[in-house]
C-alpha positions in Angstrom: 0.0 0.0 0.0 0.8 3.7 -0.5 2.1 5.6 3.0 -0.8 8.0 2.3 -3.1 4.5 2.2 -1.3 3.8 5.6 -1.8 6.7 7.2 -5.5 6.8 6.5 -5.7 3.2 8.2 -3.4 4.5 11.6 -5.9 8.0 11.6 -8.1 5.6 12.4 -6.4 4.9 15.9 -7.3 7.2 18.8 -4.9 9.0 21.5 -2.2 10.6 18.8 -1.3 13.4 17.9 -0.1 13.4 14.1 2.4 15.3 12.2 3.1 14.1 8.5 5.4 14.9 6.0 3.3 15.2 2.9 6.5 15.2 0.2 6.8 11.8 -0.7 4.2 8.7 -1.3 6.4 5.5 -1.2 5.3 2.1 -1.3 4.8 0.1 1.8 5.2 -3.5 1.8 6.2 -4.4 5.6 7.7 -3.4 8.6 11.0 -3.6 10.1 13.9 -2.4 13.0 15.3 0.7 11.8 18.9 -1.4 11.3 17.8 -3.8 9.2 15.4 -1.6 7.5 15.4 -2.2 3.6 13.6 0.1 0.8 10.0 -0.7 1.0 9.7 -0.6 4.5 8.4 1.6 7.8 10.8 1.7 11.0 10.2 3.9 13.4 12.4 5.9 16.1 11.9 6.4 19.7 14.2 9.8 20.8 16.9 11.4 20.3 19.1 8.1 21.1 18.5 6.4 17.8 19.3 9.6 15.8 22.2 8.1 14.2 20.0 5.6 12.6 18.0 7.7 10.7 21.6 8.4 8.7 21.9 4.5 7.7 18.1 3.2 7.7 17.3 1.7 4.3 13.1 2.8 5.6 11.1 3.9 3.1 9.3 5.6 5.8 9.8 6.3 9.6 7.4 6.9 12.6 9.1 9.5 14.1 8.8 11.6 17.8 7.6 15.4 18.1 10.4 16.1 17.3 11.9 18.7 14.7 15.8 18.2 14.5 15.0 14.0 13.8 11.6 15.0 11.4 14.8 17.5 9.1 17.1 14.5 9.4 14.7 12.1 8.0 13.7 14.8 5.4 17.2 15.6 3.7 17.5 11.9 3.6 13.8 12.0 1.1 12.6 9.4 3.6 8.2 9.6 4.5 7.6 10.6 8.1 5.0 10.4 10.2 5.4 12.0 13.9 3.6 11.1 16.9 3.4 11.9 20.8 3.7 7.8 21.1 5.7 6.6 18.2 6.4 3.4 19.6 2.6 2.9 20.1 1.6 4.1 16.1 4.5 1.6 15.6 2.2 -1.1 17.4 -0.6 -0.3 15.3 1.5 -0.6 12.0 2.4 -3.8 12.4 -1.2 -4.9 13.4 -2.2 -2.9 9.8 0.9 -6.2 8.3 0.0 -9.2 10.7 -3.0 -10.4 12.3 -2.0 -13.6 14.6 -3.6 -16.8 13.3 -7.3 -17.7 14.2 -9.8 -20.2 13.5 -13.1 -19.2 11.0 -16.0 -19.4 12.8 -16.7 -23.6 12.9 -16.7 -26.7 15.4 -14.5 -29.4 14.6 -16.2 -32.9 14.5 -14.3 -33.9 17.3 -14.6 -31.3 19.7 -16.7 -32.9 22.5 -19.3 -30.2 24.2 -22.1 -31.3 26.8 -25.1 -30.7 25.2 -25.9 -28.4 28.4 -23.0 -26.0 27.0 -24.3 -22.3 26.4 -22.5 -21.2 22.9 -22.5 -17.1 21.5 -22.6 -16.4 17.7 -19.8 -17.0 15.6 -18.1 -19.4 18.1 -14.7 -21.6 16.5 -14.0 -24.6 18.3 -11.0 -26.2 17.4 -9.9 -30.1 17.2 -10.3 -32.1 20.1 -11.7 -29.3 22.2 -13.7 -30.4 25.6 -16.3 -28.2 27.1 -18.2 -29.7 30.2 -21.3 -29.1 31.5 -22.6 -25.9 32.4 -19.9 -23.5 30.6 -21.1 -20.7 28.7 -19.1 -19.6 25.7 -19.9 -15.6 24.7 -20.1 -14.6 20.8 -16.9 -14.7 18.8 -14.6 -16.6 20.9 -12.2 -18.4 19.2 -11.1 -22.0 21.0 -8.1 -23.3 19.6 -7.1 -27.3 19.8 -7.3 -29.5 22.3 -8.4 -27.1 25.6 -10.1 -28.3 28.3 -12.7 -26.5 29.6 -14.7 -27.5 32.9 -18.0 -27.3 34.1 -19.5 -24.0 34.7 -17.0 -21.7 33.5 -17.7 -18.9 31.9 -15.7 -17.4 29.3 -16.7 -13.2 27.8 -16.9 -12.4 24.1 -14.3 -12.1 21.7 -11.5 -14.0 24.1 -9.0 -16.6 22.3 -8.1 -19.7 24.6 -4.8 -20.7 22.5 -3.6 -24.6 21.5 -3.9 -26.8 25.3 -4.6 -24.4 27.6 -7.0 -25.9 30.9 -10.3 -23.6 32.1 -11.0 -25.2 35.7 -14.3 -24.6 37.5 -15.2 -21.8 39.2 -13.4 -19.8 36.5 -14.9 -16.6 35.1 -13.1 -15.2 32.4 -13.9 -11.5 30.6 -14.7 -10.2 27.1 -11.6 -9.5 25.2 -9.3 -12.1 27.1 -6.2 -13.8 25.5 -5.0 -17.4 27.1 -1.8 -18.7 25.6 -0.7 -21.9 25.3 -0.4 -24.2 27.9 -1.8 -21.7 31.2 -3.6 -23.2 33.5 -6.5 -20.9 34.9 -8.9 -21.9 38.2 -6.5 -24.9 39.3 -7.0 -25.7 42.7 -4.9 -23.2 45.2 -1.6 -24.8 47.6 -4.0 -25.5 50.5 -3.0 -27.9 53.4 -3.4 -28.2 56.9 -0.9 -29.4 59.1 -1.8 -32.3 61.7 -0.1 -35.5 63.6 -0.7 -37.6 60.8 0.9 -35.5 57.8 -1.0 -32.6 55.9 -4.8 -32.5 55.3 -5.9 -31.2 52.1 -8.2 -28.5 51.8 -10.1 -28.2 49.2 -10.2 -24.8 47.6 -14.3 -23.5 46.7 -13.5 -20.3 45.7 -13.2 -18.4 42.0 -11.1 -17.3 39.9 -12.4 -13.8 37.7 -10.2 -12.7 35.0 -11.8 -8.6 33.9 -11.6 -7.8 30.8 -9.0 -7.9 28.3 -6.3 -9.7 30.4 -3.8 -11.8 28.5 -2.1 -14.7 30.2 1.2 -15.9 28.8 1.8 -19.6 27.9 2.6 -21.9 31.0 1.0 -19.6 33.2 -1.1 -20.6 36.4 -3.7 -18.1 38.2 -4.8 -20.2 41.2 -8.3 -20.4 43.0 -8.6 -19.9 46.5 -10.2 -22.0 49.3 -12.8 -19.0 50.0 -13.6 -16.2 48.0 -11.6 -15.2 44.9 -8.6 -15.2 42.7 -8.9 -11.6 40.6 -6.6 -10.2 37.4 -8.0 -6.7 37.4 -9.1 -5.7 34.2 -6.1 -4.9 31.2 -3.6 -6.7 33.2 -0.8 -8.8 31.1 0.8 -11.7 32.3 3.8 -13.2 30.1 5.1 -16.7 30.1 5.9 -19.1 33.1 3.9 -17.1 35.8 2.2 -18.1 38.9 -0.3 -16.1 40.8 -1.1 -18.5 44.1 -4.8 -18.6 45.6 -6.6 -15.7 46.9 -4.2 -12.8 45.0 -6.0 -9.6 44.0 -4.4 -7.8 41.2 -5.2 -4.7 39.9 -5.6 -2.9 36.5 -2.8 -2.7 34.2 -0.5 -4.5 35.8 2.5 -6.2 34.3 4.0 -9.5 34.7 7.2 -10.3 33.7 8.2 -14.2 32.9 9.0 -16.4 35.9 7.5 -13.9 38.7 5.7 -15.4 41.5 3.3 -14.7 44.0 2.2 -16.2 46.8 -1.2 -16.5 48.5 -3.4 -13.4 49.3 -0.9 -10.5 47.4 -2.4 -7.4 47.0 -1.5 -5.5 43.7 -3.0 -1.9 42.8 -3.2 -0.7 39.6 -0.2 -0.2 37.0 2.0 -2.3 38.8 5.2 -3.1 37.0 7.5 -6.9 38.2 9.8 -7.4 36.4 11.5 -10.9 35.7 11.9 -13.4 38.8 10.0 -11.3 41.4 9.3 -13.2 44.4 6.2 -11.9 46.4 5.9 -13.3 50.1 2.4 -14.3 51.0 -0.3 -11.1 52.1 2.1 -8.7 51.2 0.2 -5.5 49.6 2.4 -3.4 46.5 1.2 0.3 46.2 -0.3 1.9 43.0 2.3 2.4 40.4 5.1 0.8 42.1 8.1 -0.9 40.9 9.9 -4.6 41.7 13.2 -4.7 39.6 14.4 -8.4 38.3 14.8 -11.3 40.9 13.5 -9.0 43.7 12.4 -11.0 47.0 9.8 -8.4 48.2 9.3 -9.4 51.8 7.1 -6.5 52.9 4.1 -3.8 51.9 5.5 -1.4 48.9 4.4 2.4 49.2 2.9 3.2 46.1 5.5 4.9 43.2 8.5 3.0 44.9 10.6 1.2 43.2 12.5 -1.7 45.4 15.0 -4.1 44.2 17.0 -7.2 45.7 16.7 -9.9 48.3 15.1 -8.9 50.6 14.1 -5.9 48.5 14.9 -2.3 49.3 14.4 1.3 48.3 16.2 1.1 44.8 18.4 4.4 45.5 19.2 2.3 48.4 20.2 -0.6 46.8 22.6 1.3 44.6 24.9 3.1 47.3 24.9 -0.9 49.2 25.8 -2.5 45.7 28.4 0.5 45.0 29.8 -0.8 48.5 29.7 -4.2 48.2 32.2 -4.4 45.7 34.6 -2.9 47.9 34.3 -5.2 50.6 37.6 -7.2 50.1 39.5 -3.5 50.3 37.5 -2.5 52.7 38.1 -5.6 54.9 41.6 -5.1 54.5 41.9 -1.9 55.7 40.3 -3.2 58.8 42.4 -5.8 59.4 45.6 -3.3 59.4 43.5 -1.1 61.5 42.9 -4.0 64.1 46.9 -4.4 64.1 47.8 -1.3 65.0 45.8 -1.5 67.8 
């Protein structure tokens, strides 16, 4: 398509603020990273950072910031521009115009297997080998790929894809709009036992789990229901691969997972909270409105909200710095006291 034809399509997106170079028209064929960029194709540059690039890009066309010393660069090179408040974000949408992920027309397989109980929307695709027990109810356009499980009495919102061998347990609601990847488990029973003199009693876990709306869990994934209660992934929060949110958790909206976080039973997460990869979360701990858990942070205690902690146990960031900074002077430093000690 023609970068004018493009642009039309991205006008279409709401929450930017536009400015367009209207001197040249090229073709459009893909996208690409500004690097590796070849004639044909739109790149696009995040600050001031990547200016360089702009210089070397084979980009046919570049999604550019406000900003007018990179929109001149990009000019004199007679390379098409478009320059938003969130170019990484119109970026997003461009490749969405390129690539839609794979989904199944609107069709059940002859082998899915679905209780005749089973409450199905309009425009429903079931995939191969798909199980839905009794009671579920399935809103209009969901797409079910191979092979899930689905148990009784789970309820899943409109438009949400369950991806290739995924498992729905009871007492599982999930929202409109919801993406499950491959392989999560949603609603499995919580870590529930009761000590006695014989060993550990189990106790069995009656609770829910309610996914809000628009929620994506990554593959390999468990969310947990608790004994009483619920399990709850406040509404646009995204989970990525190899997570595990224990029983009773509330999470907020627009939070972000990173791979291999955990959290153990009864966290407390307010909204736009950001853990990054191998957080640890110790059981009822509560983490403040926009806060902030660097990599492989053990967070032991509540988080203010707008901190930002990092390390095991985890600690004010700033904090964790000037102790780091320190830390790799501790051989000096431990020398220095010996000789101290000797000239006592």
């Amino acid at each position: 398509m023609k970068f004018s034809e493009l642009l039309q399509a991205l006008a279409q997106s709401e929450n930017h603020s536009l400015v367009i170079n209207p001197a040249c028209d090229p073709d459009i064929t893909g996208v690409a990273q500004v690097e590796q960029a070849q004639p044909g194709t739109i790149s696009y540059i995040d600050g001031n950072k990547f200016a360089s690039a702009i210089d070397s890009t084979g980009a046919s066309a570049l999604i550019l910031p406000l900003d007018g010393a990179l929109q001149t660069k990009a000019t004199d090179r007679e390379i098409a521009w478009v320059a938003s408040d969130q170019p990484r974000k119109l970026f997003a949408e461009t490749i969405a115009v390129f690539y839609q992920p794979f989904q199944l027309e609107p069709s059940i397989h002859p082998t899915a297997v679905i209780h005749p109980s089973v409450q199905l929307g309009k425009n429903v695709a079931i995939g191969a080998h798909v199980v839905i027990q009794a009671g579920a109810t399935i809103g209009a356009d969901v797409c079910i790929h191979p092979n899930v499980v689905i148990y009784p009495d789970v309820i899943i919102g409109d438009r949400t894809v369950l991806h290739a061998n995924c498992t729905i347990h009871e007492r599982t609601r999930i929202g409109k709009d919801c993406v499950i990847h491959s392989g999560a488990v949603i609603g499995a029973e919580g870590f529930g036992f009761v000590p006695t003199s014989a060993g550990w009693f189990k106790m069995q876990q009656s609770g829910y789990v309610i996914l809000e709306d628009e929620v994506e869990v990554g593959c390999n994934s468990t969310i947990d229901r608790p004994a009483l209660e619920t399990t709850r992934i406040g509404r646009h929060t995204k989970i990525d691969n190899l997570v595990h949110v224990a029983h009773g958790c509330q999470v907020g909206e627009a939070c972000i997972m990173a791979g291999q976080v955990g959290l153990a039973g009864a966290v407390t997460l307010g909204k736009r909270v950001i853990l990054a990869g191998q957080v640890g979360i110790v059981d009822h701990v509560k983490i403040g409105d926009g806060a902030i858990a660097s990599a492989k942070a053990g967070v032991h205690h509540d988080v203010e909200a707008g901190a930002i902690v990092t390390g095991i146990p985890a600690i004010p960031h700033k904090l964790f710095v000037k102790a780091a900074a320190v830390f790799s002077r501790l051989p000096e430093m431990y020398q220095t006291l010996r000789r101290l000690q000797k000239q006592k």
